[in-house]
gemmi code that builds the backbone of each chain (N, CA, C; Angstrom):
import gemmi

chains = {
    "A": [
        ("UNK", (-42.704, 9.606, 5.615), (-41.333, 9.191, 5.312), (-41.339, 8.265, 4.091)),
        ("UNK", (-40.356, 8.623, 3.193), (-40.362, 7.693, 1.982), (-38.904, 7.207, 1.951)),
        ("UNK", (-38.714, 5.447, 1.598), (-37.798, 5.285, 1.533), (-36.616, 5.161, 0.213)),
        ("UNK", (-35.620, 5.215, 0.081), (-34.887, 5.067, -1.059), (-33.849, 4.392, -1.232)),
        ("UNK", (-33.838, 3.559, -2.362), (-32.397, 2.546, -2.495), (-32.052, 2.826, -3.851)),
        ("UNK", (-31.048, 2.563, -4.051), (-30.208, 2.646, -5.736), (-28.883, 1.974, -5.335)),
        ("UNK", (-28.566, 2.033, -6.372), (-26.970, 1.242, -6.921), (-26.227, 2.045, -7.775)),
        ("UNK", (-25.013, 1.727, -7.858), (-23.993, 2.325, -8.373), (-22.857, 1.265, -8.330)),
        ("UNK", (-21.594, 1.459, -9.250), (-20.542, 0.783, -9.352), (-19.217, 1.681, -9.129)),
        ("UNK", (-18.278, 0.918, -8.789), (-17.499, 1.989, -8.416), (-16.112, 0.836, -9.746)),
        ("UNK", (-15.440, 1.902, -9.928), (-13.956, 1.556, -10.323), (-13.338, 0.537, -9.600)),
        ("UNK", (-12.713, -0.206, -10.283), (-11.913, -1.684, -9.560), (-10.930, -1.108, -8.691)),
        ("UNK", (-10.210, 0.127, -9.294), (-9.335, 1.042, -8.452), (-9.282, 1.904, -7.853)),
        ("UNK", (-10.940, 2.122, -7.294), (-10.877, 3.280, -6.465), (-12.020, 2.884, -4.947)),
        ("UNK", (-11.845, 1.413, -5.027), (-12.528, 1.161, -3.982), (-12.089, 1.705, -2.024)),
        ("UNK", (-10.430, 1.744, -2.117), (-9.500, 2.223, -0.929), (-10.526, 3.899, -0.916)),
        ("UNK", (-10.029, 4.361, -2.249), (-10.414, 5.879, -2.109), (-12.086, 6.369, -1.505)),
        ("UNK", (-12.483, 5.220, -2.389), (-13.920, 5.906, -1.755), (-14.525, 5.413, -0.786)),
        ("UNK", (-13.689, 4.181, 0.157), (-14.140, 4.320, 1.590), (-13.710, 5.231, 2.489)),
        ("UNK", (-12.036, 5.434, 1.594), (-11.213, 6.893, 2.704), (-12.326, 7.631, 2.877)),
        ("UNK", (-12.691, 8.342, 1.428), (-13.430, 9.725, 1.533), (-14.471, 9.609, 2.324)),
        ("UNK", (-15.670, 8.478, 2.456), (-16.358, 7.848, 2.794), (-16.321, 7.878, 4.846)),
        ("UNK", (-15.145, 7.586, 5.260), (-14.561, 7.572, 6.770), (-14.863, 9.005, 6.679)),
        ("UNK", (-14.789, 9.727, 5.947), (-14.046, 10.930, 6.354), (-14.675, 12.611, 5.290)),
        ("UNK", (-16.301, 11.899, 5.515), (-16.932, 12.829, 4.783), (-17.151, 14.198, 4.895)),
        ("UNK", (-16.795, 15.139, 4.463), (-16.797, 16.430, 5.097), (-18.051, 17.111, 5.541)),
        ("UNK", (-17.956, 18.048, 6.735), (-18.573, 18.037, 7.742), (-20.152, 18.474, 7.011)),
        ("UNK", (-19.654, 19.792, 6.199), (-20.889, 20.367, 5.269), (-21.875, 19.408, 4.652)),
        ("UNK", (-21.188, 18.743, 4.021), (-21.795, 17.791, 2.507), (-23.040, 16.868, 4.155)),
        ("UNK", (-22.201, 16.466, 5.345), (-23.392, 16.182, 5.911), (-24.255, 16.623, 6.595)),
        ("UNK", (-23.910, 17.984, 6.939), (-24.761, 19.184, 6.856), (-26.103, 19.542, 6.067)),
        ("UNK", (-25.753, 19.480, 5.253), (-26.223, 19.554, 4.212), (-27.424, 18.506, 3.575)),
        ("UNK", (-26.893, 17.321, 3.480), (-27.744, 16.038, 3.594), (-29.126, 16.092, 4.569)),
        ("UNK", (-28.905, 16.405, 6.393), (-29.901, 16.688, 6.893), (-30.765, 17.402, 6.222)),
        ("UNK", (-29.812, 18.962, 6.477), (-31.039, 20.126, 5.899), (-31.815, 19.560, 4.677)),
        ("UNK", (-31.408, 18.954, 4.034), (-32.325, 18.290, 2.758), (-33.084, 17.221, 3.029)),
        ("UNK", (-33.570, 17.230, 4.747), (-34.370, 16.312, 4.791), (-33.974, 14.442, 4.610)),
        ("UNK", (-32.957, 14.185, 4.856), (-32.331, 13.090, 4.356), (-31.727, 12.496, 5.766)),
        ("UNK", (-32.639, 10.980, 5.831), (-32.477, 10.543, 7.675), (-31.812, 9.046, 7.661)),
        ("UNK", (-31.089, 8.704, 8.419), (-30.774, 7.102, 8.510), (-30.237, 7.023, 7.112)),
        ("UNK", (-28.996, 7.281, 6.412), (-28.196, 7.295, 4.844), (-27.103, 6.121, 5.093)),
        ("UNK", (-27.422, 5.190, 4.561), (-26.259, 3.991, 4.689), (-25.610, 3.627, 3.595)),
        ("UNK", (-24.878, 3.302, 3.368), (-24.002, 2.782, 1.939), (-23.426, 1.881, 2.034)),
        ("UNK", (-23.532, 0.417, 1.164), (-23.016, -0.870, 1.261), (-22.676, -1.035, 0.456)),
        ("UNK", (-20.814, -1.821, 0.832), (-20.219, -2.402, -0.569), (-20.630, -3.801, -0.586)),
        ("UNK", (-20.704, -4.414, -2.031), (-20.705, -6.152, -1.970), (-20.087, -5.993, -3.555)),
        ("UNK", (-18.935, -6.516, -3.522), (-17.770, -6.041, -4.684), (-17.652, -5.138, -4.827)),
        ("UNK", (-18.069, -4.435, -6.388), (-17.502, -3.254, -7.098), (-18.983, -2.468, -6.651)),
        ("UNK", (-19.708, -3.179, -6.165), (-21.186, -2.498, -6.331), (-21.765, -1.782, -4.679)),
        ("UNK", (-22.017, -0.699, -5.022), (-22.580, -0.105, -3.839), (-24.337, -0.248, -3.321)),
        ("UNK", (-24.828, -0.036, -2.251), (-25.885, -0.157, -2.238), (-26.248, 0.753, -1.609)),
        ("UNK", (-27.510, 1.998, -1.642), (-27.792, 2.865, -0.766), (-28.959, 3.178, -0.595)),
        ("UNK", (-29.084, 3.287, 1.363), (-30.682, 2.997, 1.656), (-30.480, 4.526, 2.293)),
        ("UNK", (-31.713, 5.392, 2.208), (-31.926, 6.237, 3.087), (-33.113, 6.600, 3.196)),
        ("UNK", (-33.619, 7.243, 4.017), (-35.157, 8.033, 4.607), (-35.585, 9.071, 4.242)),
        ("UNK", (-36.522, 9.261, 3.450), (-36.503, 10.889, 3.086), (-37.345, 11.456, 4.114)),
        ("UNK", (-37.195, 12.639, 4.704), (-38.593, 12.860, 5.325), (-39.183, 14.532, 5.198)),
        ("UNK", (-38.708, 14.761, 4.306), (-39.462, 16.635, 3.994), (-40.720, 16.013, 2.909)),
        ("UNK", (-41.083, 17.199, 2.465), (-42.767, 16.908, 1.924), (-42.330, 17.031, 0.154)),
        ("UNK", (-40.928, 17.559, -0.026), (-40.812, 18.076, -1.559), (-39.128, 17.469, -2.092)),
        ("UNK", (-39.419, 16.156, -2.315), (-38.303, 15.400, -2.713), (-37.107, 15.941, -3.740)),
        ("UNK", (-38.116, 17.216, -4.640), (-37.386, 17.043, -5.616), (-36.797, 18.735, -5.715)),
        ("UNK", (-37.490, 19.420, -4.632), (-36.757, 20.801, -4.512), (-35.626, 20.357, -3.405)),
        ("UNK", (-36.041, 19.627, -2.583), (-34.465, 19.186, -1.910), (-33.095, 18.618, -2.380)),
        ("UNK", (-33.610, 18.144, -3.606), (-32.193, 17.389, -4.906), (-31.630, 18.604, -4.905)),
        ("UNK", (-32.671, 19.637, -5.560), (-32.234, 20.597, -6.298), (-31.180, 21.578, -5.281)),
        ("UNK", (-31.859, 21.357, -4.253), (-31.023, 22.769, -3.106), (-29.545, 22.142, -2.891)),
        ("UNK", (-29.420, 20.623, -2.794), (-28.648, 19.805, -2.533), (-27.341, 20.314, -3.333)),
        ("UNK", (-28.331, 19.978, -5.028), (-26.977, 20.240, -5.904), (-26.814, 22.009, -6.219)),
        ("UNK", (-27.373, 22.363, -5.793), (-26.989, 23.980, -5.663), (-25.892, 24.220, -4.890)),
        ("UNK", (-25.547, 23.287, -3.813), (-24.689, 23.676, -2.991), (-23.225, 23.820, -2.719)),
        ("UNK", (-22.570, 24.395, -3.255), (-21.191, 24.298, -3.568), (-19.782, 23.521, -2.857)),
        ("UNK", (-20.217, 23.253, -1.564), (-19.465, 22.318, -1.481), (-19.676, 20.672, -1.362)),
        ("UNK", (-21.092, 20.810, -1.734), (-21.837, 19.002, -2.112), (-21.354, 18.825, -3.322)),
        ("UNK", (-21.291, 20.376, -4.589), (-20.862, 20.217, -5.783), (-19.008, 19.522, -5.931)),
        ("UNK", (-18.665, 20.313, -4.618), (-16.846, 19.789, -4.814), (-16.763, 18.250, -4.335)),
        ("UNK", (-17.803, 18.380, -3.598), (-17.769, 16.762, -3.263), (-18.132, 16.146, -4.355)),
        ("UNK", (-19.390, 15.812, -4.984), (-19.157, 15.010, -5.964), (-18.260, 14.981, -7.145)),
        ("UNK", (-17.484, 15.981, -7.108), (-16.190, 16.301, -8.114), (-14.916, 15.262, -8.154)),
        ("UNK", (-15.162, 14.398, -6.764), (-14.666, 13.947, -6.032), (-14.564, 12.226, -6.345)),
        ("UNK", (-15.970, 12.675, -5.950), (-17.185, 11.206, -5.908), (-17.308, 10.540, -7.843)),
        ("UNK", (-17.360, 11.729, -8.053), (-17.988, 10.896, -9.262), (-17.228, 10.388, -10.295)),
        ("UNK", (-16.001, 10.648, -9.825), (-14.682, 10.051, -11.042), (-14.504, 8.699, -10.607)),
        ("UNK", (-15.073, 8.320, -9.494), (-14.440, 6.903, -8.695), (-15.855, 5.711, -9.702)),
        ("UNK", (-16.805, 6.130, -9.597), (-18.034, 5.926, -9.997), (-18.638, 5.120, -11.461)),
        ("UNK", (-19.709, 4.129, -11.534), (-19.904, 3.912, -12.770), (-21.486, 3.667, -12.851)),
        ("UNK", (-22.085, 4.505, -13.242), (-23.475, 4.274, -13.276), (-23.774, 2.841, -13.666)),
        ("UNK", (-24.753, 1.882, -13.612), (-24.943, 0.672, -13.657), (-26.076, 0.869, -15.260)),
        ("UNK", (-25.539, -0.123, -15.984), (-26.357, 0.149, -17.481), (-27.630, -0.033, -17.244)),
        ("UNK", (-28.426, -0.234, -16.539), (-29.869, 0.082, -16.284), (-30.528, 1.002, -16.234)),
        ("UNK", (-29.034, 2.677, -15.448), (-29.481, 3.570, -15.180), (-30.020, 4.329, -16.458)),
        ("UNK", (-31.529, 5.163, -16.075), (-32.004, 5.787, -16.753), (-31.003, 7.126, -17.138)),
        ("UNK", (-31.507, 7.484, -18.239), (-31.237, 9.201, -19.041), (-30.926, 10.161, -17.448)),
        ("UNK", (-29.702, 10.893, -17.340), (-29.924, 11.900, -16.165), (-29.850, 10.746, -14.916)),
        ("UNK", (-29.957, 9.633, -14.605), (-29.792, 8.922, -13.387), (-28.141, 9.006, -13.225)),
        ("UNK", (-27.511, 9.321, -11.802), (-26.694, 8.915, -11.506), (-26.752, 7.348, -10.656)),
        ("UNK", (-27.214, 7.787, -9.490), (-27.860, 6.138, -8.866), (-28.993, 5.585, -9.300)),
        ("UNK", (-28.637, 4.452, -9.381), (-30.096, 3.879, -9.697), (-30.796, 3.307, -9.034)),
        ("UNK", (-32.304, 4.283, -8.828), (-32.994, 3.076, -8.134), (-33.550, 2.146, -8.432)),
        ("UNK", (-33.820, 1.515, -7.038), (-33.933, -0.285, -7.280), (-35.305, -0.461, -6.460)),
        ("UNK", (-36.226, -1.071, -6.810), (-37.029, -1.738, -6.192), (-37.887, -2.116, -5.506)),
        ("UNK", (-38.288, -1.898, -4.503), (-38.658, -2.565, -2.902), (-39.784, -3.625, -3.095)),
        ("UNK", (-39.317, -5.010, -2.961), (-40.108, -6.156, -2.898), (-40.712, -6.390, -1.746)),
        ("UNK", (-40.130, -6.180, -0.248), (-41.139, -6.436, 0.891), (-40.185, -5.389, 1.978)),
        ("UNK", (-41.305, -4.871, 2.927), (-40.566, -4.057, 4.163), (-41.891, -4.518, 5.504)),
        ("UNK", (-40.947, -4.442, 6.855), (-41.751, -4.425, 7.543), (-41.408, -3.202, 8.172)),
        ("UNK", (-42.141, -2.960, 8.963), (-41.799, -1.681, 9.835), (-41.160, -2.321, 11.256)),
    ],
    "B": [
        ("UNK", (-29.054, -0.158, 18.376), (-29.672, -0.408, 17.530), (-28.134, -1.228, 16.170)),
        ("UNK", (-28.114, -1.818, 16.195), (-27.257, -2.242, 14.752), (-28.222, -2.731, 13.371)),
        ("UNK", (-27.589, -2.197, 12.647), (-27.871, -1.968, 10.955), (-27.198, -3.377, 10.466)),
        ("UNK", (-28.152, -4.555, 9.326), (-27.763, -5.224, 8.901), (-27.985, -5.484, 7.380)),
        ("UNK", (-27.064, -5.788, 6.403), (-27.357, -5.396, 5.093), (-26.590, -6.819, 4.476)),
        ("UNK", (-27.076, -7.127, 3.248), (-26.598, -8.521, 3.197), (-27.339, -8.651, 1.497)),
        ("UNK", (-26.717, -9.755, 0.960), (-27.572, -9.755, -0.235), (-27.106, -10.889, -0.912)),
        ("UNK", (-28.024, -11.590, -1.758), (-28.756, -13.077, -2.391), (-28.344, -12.937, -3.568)),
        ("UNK", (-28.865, -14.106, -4.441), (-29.486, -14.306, -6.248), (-30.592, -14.682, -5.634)),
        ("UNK", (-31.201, -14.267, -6.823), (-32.921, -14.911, -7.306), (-32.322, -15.647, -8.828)),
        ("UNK", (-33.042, -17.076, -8.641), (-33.064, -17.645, -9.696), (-33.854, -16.631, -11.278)),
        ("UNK", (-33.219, -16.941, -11.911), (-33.787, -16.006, -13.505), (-35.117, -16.352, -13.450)),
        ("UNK", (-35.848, -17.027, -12.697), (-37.133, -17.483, -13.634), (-38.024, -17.374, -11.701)),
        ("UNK", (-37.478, -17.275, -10.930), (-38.205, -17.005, -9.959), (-38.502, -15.556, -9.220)),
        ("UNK", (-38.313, -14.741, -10.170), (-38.279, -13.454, -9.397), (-39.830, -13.295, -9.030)),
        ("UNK", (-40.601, -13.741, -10.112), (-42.168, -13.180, -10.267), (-42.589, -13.856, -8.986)),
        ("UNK", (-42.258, -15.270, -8.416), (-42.758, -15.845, -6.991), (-42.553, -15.079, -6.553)),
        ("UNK", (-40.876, -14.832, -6.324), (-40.434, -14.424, -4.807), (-40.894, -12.786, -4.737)),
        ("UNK", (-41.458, -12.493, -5.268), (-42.307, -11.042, -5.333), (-43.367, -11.199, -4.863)),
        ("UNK", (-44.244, -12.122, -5.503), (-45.735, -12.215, -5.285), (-45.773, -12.678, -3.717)),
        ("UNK", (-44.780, -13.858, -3.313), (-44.848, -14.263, -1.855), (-44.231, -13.085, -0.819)),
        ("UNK", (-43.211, -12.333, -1.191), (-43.061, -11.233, -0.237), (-44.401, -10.323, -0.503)),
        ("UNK", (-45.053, -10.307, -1.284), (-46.279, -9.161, -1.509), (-47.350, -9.680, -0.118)),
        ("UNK", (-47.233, -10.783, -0.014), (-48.513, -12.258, 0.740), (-47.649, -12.480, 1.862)),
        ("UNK", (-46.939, -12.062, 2.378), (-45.591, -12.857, 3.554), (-46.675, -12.811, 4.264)),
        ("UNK", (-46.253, -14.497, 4.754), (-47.188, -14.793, 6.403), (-47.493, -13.953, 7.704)),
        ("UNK", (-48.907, -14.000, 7.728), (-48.240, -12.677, 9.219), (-47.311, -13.594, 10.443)),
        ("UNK", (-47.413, -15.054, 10.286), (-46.694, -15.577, 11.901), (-45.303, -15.126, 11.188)),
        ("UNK", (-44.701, -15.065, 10.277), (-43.399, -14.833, 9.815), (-43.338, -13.338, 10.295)),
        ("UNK", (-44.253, -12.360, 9.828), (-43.965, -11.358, 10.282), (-43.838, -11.273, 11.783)),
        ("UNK", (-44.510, -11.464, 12.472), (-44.874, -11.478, 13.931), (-43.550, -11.698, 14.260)),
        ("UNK", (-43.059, -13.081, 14.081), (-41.763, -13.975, 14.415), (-40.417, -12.736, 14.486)),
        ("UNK", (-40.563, -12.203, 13.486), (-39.703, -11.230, 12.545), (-39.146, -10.237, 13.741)),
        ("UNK", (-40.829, -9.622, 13.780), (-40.550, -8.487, 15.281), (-40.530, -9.232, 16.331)),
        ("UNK", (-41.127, -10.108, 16.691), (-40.630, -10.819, 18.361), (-39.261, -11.045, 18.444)),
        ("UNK", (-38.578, -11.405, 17.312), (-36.978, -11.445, 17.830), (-36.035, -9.910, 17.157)),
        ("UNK", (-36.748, -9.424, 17.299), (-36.502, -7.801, 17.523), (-35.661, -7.160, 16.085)),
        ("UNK", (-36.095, -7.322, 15.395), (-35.916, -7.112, 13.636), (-36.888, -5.718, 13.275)),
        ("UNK", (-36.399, -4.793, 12.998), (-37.413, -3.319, 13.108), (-36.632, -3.056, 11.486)),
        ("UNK", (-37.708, -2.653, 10.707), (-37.691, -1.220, 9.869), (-36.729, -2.512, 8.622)),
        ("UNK", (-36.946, -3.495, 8.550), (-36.907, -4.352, 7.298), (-37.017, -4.074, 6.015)),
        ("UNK", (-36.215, -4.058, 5.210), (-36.405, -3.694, 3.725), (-35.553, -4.897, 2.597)),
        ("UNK", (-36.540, -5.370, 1.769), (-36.210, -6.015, 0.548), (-35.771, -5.617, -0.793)),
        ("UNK", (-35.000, -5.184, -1.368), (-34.584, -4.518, -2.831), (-34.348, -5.841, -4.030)),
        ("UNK", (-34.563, -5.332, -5.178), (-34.019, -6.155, -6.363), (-33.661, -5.487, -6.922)),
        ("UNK", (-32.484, -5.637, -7.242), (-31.499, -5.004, -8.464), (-31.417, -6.284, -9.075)),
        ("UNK", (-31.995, -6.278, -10.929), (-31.010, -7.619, -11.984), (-31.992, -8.900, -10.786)),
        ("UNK", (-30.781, -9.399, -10.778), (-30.758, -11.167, -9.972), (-31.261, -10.559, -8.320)),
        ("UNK", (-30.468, -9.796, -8.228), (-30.026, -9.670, -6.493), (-30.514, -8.766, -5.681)),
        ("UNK", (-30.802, -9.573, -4.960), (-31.543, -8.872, -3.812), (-30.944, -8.318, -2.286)),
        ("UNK", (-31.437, -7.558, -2.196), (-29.985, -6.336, -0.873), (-31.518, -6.384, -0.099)),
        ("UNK", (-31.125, -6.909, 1.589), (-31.825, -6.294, 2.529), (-30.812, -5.703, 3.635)),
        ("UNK", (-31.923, -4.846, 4.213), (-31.354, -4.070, 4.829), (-32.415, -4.386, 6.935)),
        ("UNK", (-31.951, -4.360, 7.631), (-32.779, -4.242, 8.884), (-32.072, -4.116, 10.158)),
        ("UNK", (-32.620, -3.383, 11.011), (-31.777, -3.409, 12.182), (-32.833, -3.656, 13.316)),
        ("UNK", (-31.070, -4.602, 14.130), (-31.445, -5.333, 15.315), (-30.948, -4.489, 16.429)),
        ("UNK", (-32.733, -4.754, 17.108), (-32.792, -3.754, 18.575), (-33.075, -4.372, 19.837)),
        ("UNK", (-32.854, -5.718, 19.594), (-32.803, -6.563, 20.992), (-30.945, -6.731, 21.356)),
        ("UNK", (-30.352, -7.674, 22.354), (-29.480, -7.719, 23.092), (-28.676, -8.890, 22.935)),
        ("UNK", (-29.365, -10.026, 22.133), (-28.198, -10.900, 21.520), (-28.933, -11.537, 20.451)),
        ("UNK", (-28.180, -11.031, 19.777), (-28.137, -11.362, 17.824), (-28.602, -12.837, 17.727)),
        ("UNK", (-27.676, -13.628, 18.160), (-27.736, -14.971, 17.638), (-28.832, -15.909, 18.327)),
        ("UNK", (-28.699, -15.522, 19.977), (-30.133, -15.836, 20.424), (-31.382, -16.133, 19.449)),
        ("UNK", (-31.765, -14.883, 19.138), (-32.997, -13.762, 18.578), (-32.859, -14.871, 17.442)),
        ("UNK", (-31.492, -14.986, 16.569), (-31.921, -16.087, 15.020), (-32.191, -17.424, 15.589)),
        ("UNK", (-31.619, -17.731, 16.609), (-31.631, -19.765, 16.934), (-33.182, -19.715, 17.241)),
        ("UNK", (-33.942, -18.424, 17.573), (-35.537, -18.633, 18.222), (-36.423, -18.583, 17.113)),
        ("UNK", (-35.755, -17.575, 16.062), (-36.346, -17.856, 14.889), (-36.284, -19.075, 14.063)),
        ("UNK", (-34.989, -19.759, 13.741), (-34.922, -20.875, 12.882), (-35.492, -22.085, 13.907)),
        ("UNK", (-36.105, -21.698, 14.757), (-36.725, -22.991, 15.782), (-38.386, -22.921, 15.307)),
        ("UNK", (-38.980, -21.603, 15.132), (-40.229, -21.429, 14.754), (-40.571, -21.960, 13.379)),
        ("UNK", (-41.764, -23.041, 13.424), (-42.070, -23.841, 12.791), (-42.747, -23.289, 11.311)),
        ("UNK", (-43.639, -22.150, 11.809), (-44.047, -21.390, 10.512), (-43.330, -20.670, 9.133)),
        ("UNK", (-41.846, -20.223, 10.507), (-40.572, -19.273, 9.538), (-40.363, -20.718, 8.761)),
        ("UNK", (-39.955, -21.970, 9.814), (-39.427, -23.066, 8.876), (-39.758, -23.375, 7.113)),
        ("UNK", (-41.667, -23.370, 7.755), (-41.973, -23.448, 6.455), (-41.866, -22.722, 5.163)),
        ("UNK", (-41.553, -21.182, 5.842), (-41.812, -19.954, 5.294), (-40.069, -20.669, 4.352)),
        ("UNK", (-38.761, -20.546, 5.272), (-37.941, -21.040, 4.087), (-37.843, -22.001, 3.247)),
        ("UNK", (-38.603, -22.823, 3.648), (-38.788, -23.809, 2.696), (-39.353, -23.768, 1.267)),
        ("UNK", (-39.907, -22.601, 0.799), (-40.689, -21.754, 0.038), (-39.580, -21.291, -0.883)),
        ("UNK", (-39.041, -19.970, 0.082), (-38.042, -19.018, -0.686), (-37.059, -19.888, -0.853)),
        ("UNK", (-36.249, -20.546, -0.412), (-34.659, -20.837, -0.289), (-34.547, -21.250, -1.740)),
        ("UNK", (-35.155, -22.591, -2.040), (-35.459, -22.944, -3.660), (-35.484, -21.522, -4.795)),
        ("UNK", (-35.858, -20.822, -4.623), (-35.925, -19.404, -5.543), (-34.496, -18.874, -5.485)),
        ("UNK", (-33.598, -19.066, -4.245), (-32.430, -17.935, -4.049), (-31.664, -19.480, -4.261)),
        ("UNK", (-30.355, -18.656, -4.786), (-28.323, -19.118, -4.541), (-27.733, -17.876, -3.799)),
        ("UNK", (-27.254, -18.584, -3.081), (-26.323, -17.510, -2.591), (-25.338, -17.223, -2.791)),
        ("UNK", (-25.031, -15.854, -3.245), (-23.771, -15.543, -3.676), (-22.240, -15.899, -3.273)),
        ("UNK", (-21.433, -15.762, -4.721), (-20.178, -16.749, -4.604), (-19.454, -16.742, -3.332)),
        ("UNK", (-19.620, -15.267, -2.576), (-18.675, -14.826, -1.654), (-18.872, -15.460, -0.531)),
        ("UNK", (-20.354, -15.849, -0.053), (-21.053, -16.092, 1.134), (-19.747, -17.110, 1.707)),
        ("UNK", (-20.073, -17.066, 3.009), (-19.061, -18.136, 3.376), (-19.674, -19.158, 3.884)),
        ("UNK", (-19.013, -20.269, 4.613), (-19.595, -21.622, 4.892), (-20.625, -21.667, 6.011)),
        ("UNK", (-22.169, -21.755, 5.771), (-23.085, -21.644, 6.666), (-24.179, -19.958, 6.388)),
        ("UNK", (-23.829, -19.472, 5.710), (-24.323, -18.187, 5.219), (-25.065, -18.384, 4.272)),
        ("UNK", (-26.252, -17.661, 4.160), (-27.118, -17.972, 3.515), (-27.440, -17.014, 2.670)),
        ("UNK", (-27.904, -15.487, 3.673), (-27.901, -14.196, 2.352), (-26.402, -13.882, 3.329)),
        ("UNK", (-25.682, -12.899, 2.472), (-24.409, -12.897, 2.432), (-23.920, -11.381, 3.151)),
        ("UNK", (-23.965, -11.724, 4.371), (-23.647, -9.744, 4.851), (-22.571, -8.847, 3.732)),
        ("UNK", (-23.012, -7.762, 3.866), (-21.949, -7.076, 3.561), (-21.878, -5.562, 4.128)),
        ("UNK", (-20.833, -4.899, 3.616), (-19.524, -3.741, 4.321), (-20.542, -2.787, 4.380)),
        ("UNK", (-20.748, -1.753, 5.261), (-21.542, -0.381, 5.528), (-19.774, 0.327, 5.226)),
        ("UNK", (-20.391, 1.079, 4.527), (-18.957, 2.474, 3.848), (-19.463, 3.319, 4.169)),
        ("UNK", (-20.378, 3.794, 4.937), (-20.843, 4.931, 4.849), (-22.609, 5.069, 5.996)),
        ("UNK", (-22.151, 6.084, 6.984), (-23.322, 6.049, 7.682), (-23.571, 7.442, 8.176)),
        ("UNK", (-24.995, 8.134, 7.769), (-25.134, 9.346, 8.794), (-26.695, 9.033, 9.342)),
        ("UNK", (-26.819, 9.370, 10.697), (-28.163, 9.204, 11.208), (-29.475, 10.115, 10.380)),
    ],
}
model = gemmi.Model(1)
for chain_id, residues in chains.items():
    chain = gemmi.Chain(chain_id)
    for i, (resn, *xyz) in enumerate(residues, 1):
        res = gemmi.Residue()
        res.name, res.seqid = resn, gemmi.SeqId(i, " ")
        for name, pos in zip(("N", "CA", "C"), xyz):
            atom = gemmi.Atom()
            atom.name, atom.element = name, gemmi.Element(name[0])
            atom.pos, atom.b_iso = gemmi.Position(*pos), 0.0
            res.add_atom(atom)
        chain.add_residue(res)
    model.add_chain(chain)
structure = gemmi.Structure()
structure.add_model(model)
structure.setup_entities()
């Protein structure tokens, strides 16, 4: 199991919207998330800034992105998602979230 | 099981400690950590700020912290970090790292 955190910013005005959508994520997109191997997915606001921890646990991190964004209604979802959104100027070339870190974990 | 997420400053000039000492964390701190029932702990740095994340799997929250801030080793252990961190503007009176909002959860 590998773990993952990143950040993101959201719009001053779309914080209502993207907890609505957020309450009320459609059923597929978390469908979908499993099948991609993706366990324990949390998302924290603290202001404009989001925080997101999740579990990976398949063996091929990066064919699971890929199947992820193949998927047409993960694609309408972030159609959704990503207008509310502001990548954080740290983020690398091609990063939407950015990851962050890990200074200490216990199990 | 409840999920707890919360997040600090690191002083500009103390990040390199408070790295090197979470790299070295005491094992009685750790020990302490899981005896009052703290599982699956995680530290992040984004910039200044630091987001943890951990969930509590014992039966009363506040118990579990009054047994910790009684243990003499954790004592020392904050006596260390606290100097490195401010806590953010939002925290309220008696808060130290600063909870914040889960928007979003799938197992």
């Amino acid at each position: 199991m590998k773990r993952y955190a990143s950040v993101i910013t959201l719009k001053p005005d779309a914080i209502l919207a993207y907890k609505q959508l957020h309450a009320h994520t459609w059923k597929q997109v978390l469908a979908k998330i499993t099948e991609c191997n993706i366990r324990n997915y949390s998302i924290y606001l603290y202001g404009n800034t989001l925080f997101s921890y999740f579990e990976y646990v398949g063996d091929d991190y990066e064919a699971d992105m890929a199947k992820m964004a193949e998927d047409e209604v993960t694609q309408a979802w972030w159609s959704v998602c990503k207008p509310l959104q502001i990548p954080v100027s740290e983020a690398k070339p091609g990063e939407w979230w950015h990851d962050i870190e890990e200074v200490f974990h216990l199990d």
